[in-house]
N, C-alpha and C positions, 0 to 999 in steps of 0.2 A: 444178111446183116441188117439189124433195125438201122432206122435214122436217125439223125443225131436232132436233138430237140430244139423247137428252134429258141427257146428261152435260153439253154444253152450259150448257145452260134450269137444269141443278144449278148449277153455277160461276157463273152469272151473280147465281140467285136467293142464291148465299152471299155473291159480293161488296156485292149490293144488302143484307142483313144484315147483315153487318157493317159496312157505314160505316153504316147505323142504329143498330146498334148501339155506336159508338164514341165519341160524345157521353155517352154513357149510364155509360161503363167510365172514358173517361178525359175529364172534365170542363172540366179547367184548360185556358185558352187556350192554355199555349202546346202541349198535346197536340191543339187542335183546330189550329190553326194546323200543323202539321204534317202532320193528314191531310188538308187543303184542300190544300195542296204538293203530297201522294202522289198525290191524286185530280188536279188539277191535269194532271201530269204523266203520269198512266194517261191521260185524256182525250185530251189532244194527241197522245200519241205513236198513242193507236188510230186518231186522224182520219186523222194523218200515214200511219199504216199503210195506210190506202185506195188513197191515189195511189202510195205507195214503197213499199209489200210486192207488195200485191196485183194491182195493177195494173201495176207494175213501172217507174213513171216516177217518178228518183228526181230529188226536187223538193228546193230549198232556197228557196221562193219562201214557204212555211206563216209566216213574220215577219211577214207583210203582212199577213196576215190576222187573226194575233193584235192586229197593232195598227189595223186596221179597227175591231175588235171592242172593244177597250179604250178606243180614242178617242171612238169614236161614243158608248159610253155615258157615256164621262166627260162627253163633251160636253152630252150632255142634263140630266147632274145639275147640272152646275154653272148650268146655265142654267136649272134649276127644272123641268125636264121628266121625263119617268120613263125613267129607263133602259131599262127594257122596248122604247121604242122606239126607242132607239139600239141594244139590241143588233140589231133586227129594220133597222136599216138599217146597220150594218154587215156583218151577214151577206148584204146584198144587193149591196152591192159588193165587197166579198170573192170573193163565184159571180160578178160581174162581171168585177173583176181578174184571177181565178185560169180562165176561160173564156177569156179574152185570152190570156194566158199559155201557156196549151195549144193553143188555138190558133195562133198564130205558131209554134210550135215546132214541132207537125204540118204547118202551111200550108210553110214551108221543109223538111218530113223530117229535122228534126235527129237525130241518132242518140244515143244514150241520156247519153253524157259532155254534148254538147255543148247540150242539153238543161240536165241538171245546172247548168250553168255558165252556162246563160240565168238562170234559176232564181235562183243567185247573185248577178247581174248585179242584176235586180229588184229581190232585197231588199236588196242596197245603196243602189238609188236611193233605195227607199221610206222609208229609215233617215236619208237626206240631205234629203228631202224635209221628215220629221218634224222634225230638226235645223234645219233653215232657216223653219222656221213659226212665229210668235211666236202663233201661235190654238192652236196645238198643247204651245205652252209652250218652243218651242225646244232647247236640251239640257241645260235647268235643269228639264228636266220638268212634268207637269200634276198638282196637287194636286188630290184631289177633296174638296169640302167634307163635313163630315157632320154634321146640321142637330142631335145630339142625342138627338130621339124614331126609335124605329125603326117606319119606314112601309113596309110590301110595296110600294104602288107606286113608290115613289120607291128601291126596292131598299136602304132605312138599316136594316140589319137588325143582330143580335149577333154573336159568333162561330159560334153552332150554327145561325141563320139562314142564315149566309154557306153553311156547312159541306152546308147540307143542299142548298144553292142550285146547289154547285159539286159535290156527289153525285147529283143529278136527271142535270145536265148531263152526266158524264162516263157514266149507264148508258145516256142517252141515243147516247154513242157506240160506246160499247160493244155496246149493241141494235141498231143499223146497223151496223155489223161483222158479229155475229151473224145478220143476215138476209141478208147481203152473203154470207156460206158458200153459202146454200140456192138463192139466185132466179137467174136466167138471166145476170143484170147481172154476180155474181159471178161465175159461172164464163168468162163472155167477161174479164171482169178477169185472169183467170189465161192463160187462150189468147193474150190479146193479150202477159201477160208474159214465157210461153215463148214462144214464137214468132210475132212478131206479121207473119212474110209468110204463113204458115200460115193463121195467124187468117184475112186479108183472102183467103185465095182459100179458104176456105170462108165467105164472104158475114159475116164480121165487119167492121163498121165499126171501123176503129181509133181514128179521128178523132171518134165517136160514145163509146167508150169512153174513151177519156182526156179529154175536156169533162166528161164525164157523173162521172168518177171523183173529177175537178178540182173541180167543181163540190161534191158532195158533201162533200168531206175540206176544203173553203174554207170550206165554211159552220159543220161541227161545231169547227174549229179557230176560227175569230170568236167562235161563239157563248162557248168556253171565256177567250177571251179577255178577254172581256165582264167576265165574270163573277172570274174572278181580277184584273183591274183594282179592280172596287168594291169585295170583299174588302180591297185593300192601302190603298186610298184614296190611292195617288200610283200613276203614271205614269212612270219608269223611259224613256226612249225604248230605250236601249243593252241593259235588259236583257228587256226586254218586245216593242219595235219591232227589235232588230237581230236577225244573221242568228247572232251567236253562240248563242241559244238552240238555233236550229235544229241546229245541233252534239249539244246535248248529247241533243235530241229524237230523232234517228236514231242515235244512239251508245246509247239506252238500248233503240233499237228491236232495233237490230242485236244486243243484248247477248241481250236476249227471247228474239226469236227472229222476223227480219223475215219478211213474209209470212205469218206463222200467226194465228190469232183472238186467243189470248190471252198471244205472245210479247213484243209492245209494253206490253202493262199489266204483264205477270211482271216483265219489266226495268226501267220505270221506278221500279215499288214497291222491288227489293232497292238501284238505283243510288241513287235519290232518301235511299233511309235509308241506305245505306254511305255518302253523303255527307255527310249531318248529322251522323254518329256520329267520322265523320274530321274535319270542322271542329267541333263540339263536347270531343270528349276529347283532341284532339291538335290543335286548333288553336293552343296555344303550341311546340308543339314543330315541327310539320312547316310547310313555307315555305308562304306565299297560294298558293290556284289546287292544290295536294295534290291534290284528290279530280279534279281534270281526269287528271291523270295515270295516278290510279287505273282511271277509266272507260278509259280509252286500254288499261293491262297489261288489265282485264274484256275489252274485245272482243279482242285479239291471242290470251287465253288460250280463251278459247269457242269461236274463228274454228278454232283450233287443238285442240279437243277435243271439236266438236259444231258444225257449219256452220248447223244450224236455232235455236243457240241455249240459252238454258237449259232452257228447254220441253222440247225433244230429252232433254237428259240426265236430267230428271227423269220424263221418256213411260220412258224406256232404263229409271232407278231403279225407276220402278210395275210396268214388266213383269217386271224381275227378280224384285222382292219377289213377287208375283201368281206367278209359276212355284212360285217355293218354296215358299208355302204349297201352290199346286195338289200337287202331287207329296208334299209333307207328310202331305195330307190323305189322297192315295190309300195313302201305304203306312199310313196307317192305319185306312182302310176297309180293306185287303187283310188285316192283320193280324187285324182284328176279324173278319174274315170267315174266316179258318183256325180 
């Protein structure tokens, strides 16, 4: 297993800093409420990024799993049980449903659209599904109680409890991303995405790699779903269980910079905040749904100035600046040295 790099291990240990640090700087709920959203969305999209960057099986099925993951723990609270183990049993049918799902789709060799569109298919039903459950709350949604006192087991925490709850969680995926670079699992993730007849005649399991990738990106996506459910303390089906979210999840990834470590967290963090700054300072002026449109001209414009993304253009920005000082520096050692 190569090592993990230590630029890496830096950008990781700063993001882990600063969402500590950002309770600390900006106090008021609705600043923390904000960075539970960013982290939120960094989270998902890097899970998402497992199965659809790196692995290269582009999924719209990650709805199901967020609302596995929402449901099960609402369910346990409302019912007086600890969330803790709702989210540990929606993440297990989550790797359940999302093993299914890869499965049948390798079991037929769907090819990569048609795939896509199974995917689709899923998280429609699963959204019908929700909508038709009166245990689920039907499509008036599932309130979750909150008794008052804040108790860690029963997950009734404040907003900097929530906050720090939904920061564990997202460096949690972020750390599996990051070890996904180095170990062998990773690198067949990529073999299988370029080329996956390649793959299979040098003794890659394809069918072993997309379970295995499915499997992973199912569970870190529950788990965040879990956890931004008890945060909100209702249940949404349309914006939490449908497959519109998944939209905006691969639209922030693609912006990032899909298939790279830290292109899905870059993207969500600048879309998530161009969003709230467009429905906050101009939400009297411009029509509902604005900032969808926005994210739409974002990837048309990146797709069209950097294929890897923002990442790409700002790797491009660092090497520029990094040349010009380099060459700076030399005609002024040369100088000093005449």
């Amino acid at each position: 297993m190569s090592r993990v790099k230590r630029s890496d291990l830096v950008v990781l240990g700063l993001i882990a800093g600063a969402g500590l640090a950002w309770p600390l700087f900006f106090p008021s709920n609705y600043a923390i409420s904000q960075g539970i959203e960013i982290l939120f969305f960094v989270g998902v999209c890097t899970a998402w990024n497992i199965v659809g960057g790196t692995a290269g099986q582009f999924a719209f099925s990650h709805s199901i799993y967020l609302g596995c993951g929402a449901y099960a723990a609402a369910l346990c609270s409302v019912n007086g049980v600890s969330p803790f183990l709702g989210m540990v049993a929606g993440c297990v049918l989550s790797v359940g449903l999302g093993i299914t799902i890869a499965w049948t789709a390798a079991r037929f060799q769907l090819p990569r659209l048609a795939f896509a569109l199974i995917t689709l298919a899923f998280s429609e039903i699963g959204l019908l599904c929700v909508l038709s459950s009166d245990v689920l709350g039907g499509p008036a949604g599932l309130p979750i109680p909150f008794t008052g006192g804040e108790s860690l087991w029963m997950l009734q925490l404040d907003h900097t409890g929530y906050f720090l709850l939904v920061l564990l969680l997202t460096l949690l995926c972020l750390g599996v991303a990051l070890v996904l670079t180095v170990t062998r699992s990773g690198y067949t993730y990529r073999c299988v995405r370029d080329n996956e007849r390649a793959a299979s005649a040098i003794g890659i399991s394809t069918l072993r790699v997309k379970l295995h990738s499915m499997a992973i990106s199912a569970a870190l996506t529950s788990l965040m779903g879990s956890a931004y459910a008890l945060y909100l303390g209702f249940i949404d089906p349309h914006e939490l269980a449908g497959p519109e979210i998944m939209i905006e999840v691969i639209l922030f990834a693609a912006v990032g910079g899909m298939g790279t470590l830290w292109g899905p967290a870059l993207g969500a963090t600048v879309l998530v905040v161009l969003g709230n700054v467009l429905r906050e300072e101009f939400g009297g002026v411009l029509p509902p749904g604005s900032h969808t449109f926005v994210y739409g001209a974002a990837v048309v414009l990146v797709i069209v100035l950097a294929r890897q993304g923002l990442l790409e253009i700002l790797r491009k920005a660092w090497q520029a600046a990094w040349s010009r000082v380099s060459a700076r520096t030399a005609r002024t050692a040369s100088q000093a040295a005449a």
